[in-house]
mmCIF file of the N, C-alpha and C atoms, coordinates in Angstrom:
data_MODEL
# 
_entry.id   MODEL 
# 
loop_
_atom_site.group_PDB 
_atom_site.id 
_atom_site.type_symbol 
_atom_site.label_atom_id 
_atom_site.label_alt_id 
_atom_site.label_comp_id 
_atom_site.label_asym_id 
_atom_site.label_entity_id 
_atom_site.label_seq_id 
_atom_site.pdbx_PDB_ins_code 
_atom_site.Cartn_x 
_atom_site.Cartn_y 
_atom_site.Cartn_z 
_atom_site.occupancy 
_atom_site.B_iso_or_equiv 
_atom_site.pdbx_formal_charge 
_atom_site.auth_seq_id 
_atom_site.auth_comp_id 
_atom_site.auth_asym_id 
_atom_site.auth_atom_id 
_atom_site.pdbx_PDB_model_num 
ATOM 1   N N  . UNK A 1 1  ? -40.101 -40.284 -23.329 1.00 0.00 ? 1  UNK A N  1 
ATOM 2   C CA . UNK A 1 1  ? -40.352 -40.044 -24.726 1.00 0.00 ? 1  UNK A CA 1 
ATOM 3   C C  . UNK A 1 1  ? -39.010 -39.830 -25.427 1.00 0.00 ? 1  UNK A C  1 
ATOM 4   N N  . UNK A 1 2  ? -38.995 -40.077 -26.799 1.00 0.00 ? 2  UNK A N  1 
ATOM 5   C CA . UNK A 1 2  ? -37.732 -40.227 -27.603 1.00 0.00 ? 2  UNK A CA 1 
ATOM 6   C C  . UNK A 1 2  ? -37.847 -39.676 -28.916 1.00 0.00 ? 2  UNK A C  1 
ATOM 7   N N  . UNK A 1 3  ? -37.216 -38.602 -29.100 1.00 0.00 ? 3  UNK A N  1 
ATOM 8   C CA . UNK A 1 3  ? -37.590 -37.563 -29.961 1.00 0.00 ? 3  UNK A CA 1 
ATOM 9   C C  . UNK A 1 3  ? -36.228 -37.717 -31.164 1.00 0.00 ? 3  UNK A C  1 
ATOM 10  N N  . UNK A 1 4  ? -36.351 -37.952 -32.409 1.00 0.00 ? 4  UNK A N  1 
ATOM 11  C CA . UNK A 1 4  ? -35.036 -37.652 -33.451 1.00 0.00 ? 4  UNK A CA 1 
ATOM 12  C C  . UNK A 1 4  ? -35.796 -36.696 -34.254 1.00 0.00 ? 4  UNK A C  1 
ATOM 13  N N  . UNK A 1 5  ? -34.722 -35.781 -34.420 1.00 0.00 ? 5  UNK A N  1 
ATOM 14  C CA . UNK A 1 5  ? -34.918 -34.725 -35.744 1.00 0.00 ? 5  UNK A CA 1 
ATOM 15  C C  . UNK A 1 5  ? -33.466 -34.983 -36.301 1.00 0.00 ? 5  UNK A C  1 
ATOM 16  N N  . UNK A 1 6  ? -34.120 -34.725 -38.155 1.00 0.00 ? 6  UNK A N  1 
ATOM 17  C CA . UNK A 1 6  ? -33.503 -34.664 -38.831 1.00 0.00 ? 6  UNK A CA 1 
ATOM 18  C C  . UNK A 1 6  ? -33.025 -33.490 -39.126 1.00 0.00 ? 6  UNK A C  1 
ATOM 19  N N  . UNK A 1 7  ? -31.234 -32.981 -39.684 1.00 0.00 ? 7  UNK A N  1 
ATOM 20  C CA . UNK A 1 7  ? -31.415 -31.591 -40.269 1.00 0.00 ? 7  UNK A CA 1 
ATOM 21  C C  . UNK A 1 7  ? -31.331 -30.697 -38.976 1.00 0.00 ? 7  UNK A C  1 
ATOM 22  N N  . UNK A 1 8  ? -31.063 -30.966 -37.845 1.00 0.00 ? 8  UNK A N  1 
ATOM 23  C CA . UNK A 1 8  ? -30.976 -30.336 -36.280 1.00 0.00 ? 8  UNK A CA 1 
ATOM 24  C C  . UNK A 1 8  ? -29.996 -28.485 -36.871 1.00 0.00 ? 8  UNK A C  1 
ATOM 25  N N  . UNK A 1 9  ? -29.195 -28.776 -38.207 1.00 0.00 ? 9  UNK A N  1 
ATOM 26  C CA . UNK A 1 9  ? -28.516 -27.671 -37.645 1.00 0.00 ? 9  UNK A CA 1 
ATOM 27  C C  . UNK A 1 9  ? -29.203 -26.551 -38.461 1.00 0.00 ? 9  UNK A C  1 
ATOM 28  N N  . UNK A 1 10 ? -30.437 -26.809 -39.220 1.00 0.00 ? 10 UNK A N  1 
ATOM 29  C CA . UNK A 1 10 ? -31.337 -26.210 -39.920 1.00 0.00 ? 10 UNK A CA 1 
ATOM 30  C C  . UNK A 1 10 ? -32.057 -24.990 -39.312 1.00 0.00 ? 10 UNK A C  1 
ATOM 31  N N  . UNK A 1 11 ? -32.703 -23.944 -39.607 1.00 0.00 ? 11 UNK A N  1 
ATOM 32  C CA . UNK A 1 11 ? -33.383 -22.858 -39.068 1.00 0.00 ? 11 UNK A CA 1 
ATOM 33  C C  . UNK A 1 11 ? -34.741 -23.583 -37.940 1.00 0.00 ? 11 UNK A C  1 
ATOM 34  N N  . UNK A 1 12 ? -35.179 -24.431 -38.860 1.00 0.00 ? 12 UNK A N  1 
ATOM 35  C CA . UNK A 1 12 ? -36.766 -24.452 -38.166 1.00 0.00 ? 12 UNK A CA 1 
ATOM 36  C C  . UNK A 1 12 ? -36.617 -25.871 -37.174 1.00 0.00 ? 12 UNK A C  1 
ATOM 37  N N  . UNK A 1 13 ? -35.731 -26.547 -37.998 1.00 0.00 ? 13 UNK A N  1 
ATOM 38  C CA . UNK A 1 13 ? -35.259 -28.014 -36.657 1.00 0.00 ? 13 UNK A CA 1 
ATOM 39  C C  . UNK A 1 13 ? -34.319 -27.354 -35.137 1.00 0.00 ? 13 UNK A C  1 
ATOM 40  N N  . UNK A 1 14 ? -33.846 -26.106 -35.331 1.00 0.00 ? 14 UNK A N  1 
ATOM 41  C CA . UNK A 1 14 ? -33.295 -25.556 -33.935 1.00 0.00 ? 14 UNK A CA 1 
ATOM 42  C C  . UNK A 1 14 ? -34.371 -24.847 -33.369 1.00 0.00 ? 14 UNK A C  1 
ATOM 43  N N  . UNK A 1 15 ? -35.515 -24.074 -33.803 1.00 0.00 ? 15 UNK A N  1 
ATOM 44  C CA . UNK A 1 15 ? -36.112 -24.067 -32.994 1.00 0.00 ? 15 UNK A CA 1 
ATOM 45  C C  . UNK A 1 15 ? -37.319 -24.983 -32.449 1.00 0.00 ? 15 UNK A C  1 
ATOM 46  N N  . UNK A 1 16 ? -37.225 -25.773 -33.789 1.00 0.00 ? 16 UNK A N  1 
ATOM 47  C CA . UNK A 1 16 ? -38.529 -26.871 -32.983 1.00 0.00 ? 16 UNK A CA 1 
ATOM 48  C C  . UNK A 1 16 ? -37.158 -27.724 -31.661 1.00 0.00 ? 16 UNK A C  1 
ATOM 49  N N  . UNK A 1 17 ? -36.505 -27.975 -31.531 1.00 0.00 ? 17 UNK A N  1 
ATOM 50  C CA . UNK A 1 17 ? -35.445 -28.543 -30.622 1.00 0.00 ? 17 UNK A CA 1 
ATOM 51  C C  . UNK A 1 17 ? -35.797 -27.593 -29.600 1.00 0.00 ? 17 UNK A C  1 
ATOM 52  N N  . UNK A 1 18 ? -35.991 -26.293 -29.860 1.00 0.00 ? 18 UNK A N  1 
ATOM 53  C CA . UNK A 1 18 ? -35.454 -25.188 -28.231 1.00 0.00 ? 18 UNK A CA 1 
ATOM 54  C C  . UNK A 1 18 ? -36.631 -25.850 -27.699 1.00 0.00 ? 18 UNK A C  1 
ATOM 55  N N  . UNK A 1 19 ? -38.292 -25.640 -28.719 1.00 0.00 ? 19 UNK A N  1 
ATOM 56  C CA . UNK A 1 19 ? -39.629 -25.380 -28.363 1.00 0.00 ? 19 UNK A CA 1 
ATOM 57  C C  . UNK A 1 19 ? -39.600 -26.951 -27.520 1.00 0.00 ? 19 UNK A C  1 
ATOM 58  N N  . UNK A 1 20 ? -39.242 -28.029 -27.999 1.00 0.00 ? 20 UNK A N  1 
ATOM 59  C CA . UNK A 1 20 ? -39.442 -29.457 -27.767 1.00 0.00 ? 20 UNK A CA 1 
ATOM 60  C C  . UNK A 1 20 ? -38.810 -29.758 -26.027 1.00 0.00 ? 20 UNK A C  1 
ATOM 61  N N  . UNK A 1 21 ? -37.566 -29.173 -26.013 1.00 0.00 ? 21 UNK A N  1 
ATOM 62  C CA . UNK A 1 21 ? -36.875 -29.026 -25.021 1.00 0.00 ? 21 UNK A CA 1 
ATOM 63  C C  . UNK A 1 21 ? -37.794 -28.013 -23.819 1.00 0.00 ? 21 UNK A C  1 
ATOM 64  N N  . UNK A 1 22 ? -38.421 -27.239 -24.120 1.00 0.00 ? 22 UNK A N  1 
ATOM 65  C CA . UNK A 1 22 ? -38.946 -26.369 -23.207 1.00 0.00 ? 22 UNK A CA 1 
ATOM 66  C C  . UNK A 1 22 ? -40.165 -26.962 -22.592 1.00 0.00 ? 22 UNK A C  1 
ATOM 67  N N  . UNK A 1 23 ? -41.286 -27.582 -23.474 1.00 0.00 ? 23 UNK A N  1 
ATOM 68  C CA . UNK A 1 23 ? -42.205 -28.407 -23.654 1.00 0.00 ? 23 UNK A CA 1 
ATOM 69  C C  . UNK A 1 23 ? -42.107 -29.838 -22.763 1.00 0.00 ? 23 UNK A C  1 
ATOM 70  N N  . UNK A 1 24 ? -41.063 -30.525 -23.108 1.00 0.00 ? 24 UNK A N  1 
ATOM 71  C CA . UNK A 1 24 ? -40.812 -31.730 -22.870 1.00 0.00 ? 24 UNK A CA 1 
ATOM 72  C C  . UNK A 1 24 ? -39.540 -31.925 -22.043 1.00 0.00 ? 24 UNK A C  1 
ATOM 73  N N  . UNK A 1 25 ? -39.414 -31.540 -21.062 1.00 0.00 ? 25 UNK A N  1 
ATOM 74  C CA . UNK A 1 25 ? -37.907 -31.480 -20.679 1.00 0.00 ? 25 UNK A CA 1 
ATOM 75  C C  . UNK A 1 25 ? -37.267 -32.767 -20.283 1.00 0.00 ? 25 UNK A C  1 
ATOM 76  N N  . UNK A 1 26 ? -38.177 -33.648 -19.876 1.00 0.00 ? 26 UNK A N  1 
ATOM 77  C CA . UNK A 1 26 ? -38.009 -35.086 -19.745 1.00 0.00 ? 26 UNK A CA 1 
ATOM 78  C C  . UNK A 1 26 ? -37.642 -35.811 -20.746 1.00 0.00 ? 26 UNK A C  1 
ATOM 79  N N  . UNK A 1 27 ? -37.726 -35.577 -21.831 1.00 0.00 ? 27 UNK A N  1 
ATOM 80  C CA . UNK A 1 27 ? -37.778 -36.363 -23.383 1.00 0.00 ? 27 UNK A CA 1 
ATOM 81  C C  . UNK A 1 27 ? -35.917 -36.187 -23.738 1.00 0.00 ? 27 UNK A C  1 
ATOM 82  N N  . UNK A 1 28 ? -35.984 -37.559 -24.421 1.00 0.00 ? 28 UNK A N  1 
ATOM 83  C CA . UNK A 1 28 ? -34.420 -37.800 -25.095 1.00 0.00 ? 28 UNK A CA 1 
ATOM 84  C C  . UNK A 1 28 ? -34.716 -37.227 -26.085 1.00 0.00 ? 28 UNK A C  1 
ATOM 85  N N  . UNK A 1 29 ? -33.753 -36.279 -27.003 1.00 0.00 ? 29 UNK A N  1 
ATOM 86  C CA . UNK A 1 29 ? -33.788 -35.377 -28.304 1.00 0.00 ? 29 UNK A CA 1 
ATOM 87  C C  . UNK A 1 29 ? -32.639 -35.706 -28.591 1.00 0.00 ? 29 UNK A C  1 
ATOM 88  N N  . UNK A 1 30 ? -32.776 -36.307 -29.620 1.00 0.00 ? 30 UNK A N  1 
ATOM 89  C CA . UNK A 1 30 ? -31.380 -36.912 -30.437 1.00 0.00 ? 30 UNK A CA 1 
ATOM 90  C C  . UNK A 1 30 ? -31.407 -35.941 -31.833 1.00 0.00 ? 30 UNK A C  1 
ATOM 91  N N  . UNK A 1 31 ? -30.526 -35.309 -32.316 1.00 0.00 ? 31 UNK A N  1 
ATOM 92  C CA . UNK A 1 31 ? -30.929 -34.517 -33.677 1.00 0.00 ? 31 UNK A CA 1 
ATOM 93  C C  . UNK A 1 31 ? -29.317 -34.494 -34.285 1.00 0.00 ? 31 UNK A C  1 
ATOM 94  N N  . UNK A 1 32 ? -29.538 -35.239 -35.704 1.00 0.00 ? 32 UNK A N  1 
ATOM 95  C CA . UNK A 1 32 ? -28.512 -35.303 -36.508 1.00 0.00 ? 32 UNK A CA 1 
ATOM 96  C C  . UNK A 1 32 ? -28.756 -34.360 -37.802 1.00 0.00 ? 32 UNK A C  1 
ATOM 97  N N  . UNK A 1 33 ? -27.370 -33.982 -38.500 1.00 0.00 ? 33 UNK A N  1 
ATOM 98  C CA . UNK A 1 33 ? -27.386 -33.274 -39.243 1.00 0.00 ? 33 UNK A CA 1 
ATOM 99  C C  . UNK A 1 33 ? -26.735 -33.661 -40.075 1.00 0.00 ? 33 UNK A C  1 
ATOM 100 N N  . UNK A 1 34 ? -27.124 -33.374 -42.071 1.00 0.00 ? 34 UNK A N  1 
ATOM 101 C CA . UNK A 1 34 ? -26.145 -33.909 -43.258 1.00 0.00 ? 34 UNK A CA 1 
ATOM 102 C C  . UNK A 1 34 ? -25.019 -34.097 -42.962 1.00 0.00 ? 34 UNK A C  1 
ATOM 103 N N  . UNK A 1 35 ? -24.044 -33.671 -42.453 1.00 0.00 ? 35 UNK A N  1 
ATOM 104 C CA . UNK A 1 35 ? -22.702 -34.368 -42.286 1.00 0.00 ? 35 UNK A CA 1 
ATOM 105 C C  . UNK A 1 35 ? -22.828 -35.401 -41.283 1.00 0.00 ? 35 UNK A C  1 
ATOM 106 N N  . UNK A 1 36 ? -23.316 -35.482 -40.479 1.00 0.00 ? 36 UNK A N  1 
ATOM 107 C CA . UNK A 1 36 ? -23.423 -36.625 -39.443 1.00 0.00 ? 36 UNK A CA 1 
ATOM 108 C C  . UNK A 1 36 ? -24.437 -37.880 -40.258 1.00 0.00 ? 36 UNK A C  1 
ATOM 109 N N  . UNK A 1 37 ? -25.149 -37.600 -41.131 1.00 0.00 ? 37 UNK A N  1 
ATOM 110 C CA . UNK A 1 37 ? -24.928 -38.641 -42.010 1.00 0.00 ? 37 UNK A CA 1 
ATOM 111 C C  . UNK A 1 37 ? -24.435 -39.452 -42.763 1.00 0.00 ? 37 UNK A C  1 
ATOM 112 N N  . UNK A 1 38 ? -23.326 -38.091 -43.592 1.00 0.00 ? 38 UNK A N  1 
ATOM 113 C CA . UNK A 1 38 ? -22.667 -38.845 -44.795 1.00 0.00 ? 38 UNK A CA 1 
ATOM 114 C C  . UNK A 1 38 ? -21.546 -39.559 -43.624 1.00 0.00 ? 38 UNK A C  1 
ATOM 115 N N  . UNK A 1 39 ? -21.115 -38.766 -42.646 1.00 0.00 ? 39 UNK A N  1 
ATOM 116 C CA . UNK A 1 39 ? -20.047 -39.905 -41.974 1.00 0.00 ? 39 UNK A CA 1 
ATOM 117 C C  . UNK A 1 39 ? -20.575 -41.692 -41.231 1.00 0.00 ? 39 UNK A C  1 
ATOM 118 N N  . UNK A 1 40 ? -21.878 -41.287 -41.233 1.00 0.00 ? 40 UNK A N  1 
ATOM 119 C CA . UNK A 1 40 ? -22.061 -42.677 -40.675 1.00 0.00 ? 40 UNK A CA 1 
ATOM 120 C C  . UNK A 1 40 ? -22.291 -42.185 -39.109 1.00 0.00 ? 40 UNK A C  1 
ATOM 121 N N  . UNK A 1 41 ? -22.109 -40.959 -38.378 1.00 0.00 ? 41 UNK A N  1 
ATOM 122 C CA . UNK A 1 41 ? -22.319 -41.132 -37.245 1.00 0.00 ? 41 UNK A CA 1 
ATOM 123 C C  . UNK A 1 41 ? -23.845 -40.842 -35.917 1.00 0.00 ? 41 UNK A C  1 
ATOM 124 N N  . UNK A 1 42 ? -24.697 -40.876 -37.343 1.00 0.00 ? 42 UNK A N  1 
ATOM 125 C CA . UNK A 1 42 ? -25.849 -41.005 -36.927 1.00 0.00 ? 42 UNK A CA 1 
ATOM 126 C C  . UNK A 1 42 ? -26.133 -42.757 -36.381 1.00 0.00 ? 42 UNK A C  1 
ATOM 127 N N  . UNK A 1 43 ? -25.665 -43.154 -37.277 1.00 0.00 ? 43 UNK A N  1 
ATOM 128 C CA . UNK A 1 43 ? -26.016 -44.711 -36.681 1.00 0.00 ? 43 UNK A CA 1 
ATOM 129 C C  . UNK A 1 43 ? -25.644 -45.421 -35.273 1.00 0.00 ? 43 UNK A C  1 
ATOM 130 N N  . UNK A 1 44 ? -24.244 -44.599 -35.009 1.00 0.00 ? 44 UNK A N  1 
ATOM 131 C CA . UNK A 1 44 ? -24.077 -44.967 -33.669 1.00 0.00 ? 44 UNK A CA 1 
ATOM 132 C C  . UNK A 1 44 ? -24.404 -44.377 -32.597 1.00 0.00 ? 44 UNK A C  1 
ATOM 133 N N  . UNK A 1 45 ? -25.628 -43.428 -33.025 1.00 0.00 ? 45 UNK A N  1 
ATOM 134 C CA . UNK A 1 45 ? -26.703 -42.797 -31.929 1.00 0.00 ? 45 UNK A CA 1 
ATOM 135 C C  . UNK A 1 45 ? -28.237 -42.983 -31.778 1.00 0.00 ? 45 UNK A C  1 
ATOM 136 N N  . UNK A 1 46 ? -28.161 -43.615 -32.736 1.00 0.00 ? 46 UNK A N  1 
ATOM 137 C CA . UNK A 1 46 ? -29.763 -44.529 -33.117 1.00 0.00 ? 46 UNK A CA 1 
ATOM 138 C C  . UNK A 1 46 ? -29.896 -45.607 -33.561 1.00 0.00 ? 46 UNK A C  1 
ATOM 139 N N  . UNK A 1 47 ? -28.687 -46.688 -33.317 1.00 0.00 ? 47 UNK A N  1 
ATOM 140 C CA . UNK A 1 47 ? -29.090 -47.516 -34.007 1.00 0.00 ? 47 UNK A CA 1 
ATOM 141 C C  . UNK A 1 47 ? -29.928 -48.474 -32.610 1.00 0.00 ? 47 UNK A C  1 
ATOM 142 N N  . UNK A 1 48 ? -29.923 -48.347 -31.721 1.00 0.00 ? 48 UNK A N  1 
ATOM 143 C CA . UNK A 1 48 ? -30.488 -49.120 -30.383 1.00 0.00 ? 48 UNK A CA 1 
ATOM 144 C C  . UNK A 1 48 ? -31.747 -48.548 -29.915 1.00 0.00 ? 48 UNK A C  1 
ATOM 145 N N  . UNK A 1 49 ? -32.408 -47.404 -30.893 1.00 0.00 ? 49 UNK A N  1 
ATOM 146 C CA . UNK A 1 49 ? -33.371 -46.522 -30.084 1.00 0.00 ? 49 UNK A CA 1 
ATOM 147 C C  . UNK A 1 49 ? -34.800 -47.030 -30.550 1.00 0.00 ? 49 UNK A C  1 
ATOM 148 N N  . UNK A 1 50 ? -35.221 -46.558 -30.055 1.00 0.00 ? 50 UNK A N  1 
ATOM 149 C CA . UNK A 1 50 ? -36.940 -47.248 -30.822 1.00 0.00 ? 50 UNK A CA 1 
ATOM 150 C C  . UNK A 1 50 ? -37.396 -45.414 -30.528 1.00 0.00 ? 50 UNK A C  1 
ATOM 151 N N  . UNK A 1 51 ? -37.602 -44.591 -31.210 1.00 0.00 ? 51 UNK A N  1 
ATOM 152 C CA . UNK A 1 51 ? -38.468 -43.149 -31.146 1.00 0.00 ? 51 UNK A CA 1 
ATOM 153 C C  . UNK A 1 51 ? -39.606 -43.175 -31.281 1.00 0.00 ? 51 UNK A C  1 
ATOM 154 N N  . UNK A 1 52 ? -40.087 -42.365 -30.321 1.00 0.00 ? 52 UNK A N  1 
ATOM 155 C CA . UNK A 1 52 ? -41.702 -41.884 -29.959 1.00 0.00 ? 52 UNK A CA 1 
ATOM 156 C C  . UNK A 1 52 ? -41.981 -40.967 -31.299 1.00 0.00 ? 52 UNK A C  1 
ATOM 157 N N  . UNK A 1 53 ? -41.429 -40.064 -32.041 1.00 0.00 ? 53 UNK A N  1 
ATOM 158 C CA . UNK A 1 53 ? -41.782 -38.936 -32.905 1.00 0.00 ? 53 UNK A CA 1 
ATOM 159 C C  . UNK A 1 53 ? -40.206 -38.825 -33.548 1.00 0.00 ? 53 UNK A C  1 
ATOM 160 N N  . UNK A 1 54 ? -40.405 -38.922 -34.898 1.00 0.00 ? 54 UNK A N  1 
ATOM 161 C CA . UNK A 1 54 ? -39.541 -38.604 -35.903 1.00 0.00 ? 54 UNK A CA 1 
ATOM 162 C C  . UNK A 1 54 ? -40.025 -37.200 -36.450 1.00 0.00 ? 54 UNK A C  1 
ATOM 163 N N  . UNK A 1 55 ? -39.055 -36.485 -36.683 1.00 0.00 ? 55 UNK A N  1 
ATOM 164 C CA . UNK A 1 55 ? -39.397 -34.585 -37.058 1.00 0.00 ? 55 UNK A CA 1 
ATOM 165 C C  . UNK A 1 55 ? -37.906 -34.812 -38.313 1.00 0.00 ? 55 UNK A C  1 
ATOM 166 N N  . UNK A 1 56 ? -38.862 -35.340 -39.822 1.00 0.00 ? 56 UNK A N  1 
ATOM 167 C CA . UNK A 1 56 ? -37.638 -35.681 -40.878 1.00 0.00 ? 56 UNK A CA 1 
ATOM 168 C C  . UNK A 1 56 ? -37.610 -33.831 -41.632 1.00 0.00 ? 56 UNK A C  1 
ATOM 169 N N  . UNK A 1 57 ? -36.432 -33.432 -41.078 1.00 0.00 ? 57 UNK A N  1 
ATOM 170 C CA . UNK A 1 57 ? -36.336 -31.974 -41.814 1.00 0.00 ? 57 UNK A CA 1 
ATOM 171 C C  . UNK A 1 57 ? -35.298 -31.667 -42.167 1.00 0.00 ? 57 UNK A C  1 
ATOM 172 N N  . UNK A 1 58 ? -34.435 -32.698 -43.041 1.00 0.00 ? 58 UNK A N  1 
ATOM 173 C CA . UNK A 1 58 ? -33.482 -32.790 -43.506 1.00 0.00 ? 58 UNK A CA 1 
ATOM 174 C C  . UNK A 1 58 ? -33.790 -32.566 -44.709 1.00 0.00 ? 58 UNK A C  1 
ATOM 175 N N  . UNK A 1 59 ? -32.174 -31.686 -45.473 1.00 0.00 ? 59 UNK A N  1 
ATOM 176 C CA . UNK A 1 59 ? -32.551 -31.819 -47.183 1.00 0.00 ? 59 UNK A CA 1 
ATOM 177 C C  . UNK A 1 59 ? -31.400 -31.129 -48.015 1.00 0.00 ? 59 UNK A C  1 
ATOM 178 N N  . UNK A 1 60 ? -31.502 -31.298 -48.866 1.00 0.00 ? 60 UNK A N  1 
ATOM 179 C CA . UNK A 1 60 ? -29.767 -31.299 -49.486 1.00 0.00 ? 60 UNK A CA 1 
ATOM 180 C C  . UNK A 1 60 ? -29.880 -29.797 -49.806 1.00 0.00 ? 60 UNK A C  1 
ATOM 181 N N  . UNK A 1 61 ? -29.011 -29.250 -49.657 1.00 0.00 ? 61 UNK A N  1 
ATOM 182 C CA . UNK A 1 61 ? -28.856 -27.761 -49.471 1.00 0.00 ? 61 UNK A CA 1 
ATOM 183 C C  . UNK A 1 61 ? -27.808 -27.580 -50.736 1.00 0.00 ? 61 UNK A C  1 
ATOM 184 N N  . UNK A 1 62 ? -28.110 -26.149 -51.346 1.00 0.00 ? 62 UNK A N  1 
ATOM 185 C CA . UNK A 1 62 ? -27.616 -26.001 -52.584 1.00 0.00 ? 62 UNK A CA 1 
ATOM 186 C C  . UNK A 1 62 ? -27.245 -24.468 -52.655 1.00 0.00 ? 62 UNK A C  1 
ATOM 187 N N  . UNK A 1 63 ? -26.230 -23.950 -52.896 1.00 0.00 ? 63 UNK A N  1 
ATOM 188 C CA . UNK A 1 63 ? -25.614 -22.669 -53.372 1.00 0.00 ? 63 UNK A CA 1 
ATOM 189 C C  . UNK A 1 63 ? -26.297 -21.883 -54.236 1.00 0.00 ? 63 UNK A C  1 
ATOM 190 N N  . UNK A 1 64 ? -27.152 -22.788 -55.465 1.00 0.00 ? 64 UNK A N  1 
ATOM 191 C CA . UNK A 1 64 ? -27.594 -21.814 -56.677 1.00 0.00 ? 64 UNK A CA 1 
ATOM 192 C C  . UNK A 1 64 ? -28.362 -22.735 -57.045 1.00 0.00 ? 64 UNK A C  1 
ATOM 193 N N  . UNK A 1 65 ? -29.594 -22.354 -57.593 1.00 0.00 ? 65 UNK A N  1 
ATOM 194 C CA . UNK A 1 65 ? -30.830 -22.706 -58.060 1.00 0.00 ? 65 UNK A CA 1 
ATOM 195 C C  . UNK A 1 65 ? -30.160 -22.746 -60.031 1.00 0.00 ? 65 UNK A C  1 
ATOM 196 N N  . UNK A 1 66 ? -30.963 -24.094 -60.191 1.00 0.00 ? 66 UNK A N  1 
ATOM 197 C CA . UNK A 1 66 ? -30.077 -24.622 -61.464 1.00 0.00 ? 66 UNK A CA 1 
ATOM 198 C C  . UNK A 1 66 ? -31.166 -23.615 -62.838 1.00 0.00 ? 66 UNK A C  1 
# 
């Protein structure tokens, strides 16, 4: 099984990662985070993968509410 989460360095994507890992110990867990986007280096960790379960919990994070 082939697991990507989005947002990995997030509160609730580290522990769904611990829970997933404990659960599934056999399973590939690939988990990128906003900077590993804007650089581009998500792609050269998924771009060959075909995933069983996408967990999208990524999201633009902000200092102050406008």
């Amino acid at each position: 099984m082939k697991i990507l989460v989005t947002g990995d360095k997030g509160f609730i994507a580290t522990h769904l990662q611990k829970r997933l890992r404990k659960d599934f110990p056999e399973a590939l867990i690939i988990g990128f985070d906003e900077a590993d986007y804007w650089s581009g280096t998500w792609l050269d960790k998924t771009i060959n993968i075909h995933f069983d379960y996408v967990f999208h919990l990524a999201a633009i994070a902000r200092d102050s509410v406008d």
